[in-house]
C-alpha positions as CSV (number, residue, x, y, z in Angstrom):
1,X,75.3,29.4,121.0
2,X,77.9,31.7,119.5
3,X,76.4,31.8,116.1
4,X,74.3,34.7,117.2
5,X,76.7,36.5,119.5
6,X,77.6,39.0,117.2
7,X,78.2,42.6,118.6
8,X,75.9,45.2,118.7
9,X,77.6,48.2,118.5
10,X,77.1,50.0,114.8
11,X,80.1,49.1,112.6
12,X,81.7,50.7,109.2
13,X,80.9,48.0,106.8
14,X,84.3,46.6,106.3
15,X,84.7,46.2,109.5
16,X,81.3,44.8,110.2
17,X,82.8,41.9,107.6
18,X,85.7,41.5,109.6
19,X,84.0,40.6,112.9
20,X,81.5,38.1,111.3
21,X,85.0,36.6,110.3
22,X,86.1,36.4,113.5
23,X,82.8,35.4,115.1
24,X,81.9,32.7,112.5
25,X,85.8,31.2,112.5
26,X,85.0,30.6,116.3
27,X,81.8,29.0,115.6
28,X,83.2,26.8,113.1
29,X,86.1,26.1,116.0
30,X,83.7,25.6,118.0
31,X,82.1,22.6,116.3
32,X,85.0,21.1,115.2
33,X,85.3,20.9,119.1
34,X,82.0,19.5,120.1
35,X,82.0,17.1,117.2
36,X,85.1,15.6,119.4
37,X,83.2,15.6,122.5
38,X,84.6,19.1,123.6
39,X,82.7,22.1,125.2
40,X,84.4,25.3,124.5
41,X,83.7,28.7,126.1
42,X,82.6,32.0,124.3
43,X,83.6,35.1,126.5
44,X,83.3,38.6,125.7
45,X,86.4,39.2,124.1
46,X,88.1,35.2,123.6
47,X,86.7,32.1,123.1
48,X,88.6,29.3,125.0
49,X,88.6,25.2,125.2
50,X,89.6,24.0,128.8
51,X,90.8,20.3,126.8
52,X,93.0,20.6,124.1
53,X,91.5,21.1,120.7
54,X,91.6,18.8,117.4
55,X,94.9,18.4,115.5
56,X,94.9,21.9,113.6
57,X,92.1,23.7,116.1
58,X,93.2,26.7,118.5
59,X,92.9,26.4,121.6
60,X,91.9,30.0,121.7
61,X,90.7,32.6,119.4
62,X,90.9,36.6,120.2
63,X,87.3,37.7,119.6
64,X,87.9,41.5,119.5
65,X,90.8,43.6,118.6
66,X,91.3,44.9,122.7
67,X,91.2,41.8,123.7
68,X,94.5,40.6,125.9
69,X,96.5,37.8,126.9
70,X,95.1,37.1,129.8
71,X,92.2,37.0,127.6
72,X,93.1,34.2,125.5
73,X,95.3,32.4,127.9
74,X,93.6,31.9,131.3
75,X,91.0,29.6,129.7
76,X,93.1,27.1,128.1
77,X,95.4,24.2,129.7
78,X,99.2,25.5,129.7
79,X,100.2,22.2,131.5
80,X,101.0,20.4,128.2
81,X,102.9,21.3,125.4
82,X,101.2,22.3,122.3
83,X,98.9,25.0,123.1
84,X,97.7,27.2,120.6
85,X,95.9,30.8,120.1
86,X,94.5,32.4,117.2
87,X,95.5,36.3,117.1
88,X,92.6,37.1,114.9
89,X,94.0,40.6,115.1
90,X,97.3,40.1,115.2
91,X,98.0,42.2,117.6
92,X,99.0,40.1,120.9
93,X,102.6,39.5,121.8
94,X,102.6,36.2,123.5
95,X,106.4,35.5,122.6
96,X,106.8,36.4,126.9
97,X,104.4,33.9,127.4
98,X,106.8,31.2,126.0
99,X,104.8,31.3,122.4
100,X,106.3,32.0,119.1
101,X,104.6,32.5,115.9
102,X,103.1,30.0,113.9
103,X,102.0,31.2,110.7
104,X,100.1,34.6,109.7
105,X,97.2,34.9,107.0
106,X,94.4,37.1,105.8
107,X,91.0,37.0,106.7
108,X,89.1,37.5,103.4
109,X,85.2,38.6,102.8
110,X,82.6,38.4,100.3
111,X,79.2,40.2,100.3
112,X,75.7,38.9,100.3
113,X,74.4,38.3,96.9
114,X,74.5,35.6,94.3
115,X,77.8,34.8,92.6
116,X,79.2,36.2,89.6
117,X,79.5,33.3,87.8
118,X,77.7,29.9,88.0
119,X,79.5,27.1,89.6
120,X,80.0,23.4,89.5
121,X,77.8,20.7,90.5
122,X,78.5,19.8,94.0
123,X,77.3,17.2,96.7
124,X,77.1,16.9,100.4
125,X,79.3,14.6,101.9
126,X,76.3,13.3,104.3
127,X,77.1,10.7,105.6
128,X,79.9,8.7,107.9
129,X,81.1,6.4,104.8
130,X,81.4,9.9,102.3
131,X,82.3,11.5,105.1
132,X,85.4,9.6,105.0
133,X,85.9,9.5,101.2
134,X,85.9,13.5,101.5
135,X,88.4,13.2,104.6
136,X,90.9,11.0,102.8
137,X,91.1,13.5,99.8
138,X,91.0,16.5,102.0
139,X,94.3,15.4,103.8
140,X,95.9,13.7,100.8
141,X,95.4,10.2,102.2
142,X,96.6,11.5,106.0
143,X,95.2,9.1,108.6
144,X,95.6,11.5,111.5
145,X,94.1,14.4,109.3
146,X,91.4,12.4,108.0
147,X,90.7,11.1,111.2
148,X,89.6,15.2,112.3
149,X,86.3,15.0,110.3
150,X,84.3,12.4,112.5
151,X,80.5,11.2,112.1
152,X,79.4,13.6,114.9
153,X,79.9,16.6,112.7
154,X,77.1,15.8,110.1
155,X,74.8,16.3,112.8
156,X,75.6,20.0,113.5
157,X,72.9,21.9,111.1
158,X,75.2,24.9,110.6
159,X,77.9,22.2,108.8
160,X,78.1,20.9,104.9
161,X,81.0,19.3,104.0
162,X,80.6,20.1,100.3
163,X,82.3,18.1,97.2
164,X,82.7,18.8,94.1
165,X,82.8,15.4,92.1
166,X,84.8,14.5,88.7
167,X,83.3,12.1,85.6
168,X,84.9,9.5,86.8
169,X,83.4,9.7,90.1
170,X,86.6,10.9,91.8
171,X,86.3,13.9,93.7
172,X,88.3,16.9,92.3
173,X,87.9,19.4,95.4
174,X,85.3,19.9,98.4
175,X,85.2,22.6,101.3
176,X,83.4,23.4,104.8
177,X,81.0,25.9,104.7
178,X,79.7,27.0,108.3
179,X,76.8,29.1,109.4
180,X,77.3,31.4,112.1
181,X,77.4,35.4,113.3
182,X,75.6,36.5,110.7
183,X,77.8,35.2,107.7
184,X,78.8,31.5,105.7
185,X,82.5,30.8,106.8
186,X,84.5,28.6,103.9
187,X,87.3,26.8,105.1
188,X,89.1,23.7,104.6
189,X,89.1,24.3,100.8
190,X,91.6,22.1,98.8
191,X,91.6,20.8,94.7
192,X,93.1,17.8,94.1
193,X,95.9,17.3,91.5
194,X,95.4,18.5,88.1
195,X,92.1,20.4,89.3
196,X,92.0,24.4,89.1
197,X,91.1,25.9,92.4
198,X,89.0,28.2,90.9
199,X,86.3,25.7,90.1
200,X,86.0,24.8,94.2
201,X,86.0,28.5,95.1
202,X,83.1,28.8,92.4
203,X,81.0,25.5,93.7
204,X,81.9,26.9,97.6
205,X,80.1,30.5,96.2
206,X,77.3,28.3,94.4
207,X,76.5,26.5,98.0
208,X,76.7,29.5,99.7
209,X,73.2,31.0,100.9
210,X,73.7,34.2,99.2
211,X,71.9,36.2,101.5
212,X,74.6,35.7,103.8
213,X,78.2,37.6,103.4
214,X,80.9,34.7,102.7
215,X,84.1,35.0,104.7
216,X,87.2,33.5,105.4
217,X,90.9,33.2,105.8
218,X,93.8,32.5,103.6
219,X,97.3,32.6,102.9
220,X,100.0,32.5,100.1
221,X,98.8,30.8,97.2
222,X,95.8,29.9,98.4
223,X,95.1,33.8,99.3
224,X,95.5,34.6,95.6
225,X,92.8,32.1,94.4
226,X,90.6,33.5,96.7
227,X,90.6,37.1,95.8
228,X,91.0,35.7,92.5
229,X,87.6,34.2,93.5
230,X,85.9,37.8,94.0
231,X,87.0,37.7,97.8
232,X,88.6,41.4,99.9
233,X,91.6,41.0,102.0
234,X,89.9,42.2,105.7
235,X,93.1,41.9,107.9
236,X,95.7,40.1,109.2
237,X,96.0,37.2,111.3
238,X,98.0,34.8,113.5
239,X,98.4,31.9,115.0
240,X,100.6,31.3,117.9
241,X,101.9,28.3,118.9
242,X,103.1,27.1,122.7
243,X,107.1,27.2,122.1
């Protein structure tokens, strides 16, 4: 499993935050993958699906900041267009590979500990039917979005699909939180109209085991909630896209 294949060497402690990043966005990848009947490959320096990934997914993700792009790419199908990798150093060129640049972000970190304020009452989206409720909200009613978060998921243990419900029983935000290298990964975070994000980042901190470092990545707006959340900017990132 990757969730434990963390590197052993002795790390500054920023940096120590940045890899369980890394490592616990490829874990989350990774079951994204296998909840769509995928098996993806961890390698020393790149993790890799053969198939192409979920709407959204990489088809690759850098695992460490030497790693090349015969790293990333020899694992992945070239054959079709729409290939993917995650830079998650930014520091590949794959433009003479026939990729251009997607989008960049910020891979953000939190220490252990409990958070500095109390959050928000929150549910687990545990089964297939509020599974789907979440899924609808989560992708603004997108069928092919929705469509990502399948039943299979709910049986990974390292997955909650948290949300954060209104009075009316309407669901004002949610978020993924993932276990894996050493840290609880937040992603797929959104508010829904009229809702301030800061109450989701709060109910994500709430969930969170806080003897576990909370990390992530963000960008723009989103980015400024964050570290408006109590989150550090660790690095940049980028994603790559087959041109």
């Amino acid at each position: 499993m990757i969730n434990e294949e963390l590197p052993t060497r002795a790390l500054p402690a920023g940096d120590a935050l940045l890899t369980a990043a890394v490592w616990n966005n490829a874990a989350w990848c990774a079951s994204m993958c296998r909840a769509h009947g995928l098996a993806p490959t961890t390698g020393p320096r790149a993790w890799t699906s053969p198939r192409r990934t979920p709407l959204y997914y990489p088809d690759a993700v850098s695992l460490t900041a030497d790693a090349t792009a015969a790293d990333v790419l020899a694992g992945i199908d070239l054959s079709a267009p729409g290939a993917s990798v995650k830079d998650s150093y930014a520091r590949l060129d794959l433009a003479p590979e026939g990729f251009r640049p997607l989008f960049d972000a910020t891979w953000i970190g939190r220490p252990a500990g409990p958070p500095a304020v109390p959050g928000p009452s929150w549910t687990r989206a545990g089964t297939p039917g509020a599974l789907a409720v979440w899924a609808h909200a989560w992708s603004g009613g997108d069928a092919d979005g929705a469509a990502l978060f399948r039943p299979a998921l709910l049986d990974d243990p390292d997955v909650t699909v948290l949300t954060v419900p209104g009075p009316d029983g309407r669901i004002l935000g949610g978020a993924v939180l993932s276990t894996g290298a050493g840290a609880t990964g937040v992603s797929n975070l959104f508010a829904a109209d009229g809702t301030d994000p800061a109450l989701v980042w709060a109910a994500a901190l709430a969930a969170a085991d806080p003897a576990l470092p909370v990390v992530g990545y963000e960008s723009g707006d989103d980015l400024a909630a964050a570290l408006a959340a109590g989150f550090t900017g660790l690095g940049p990132l980028r994603v790559w896209l087959a041109a």
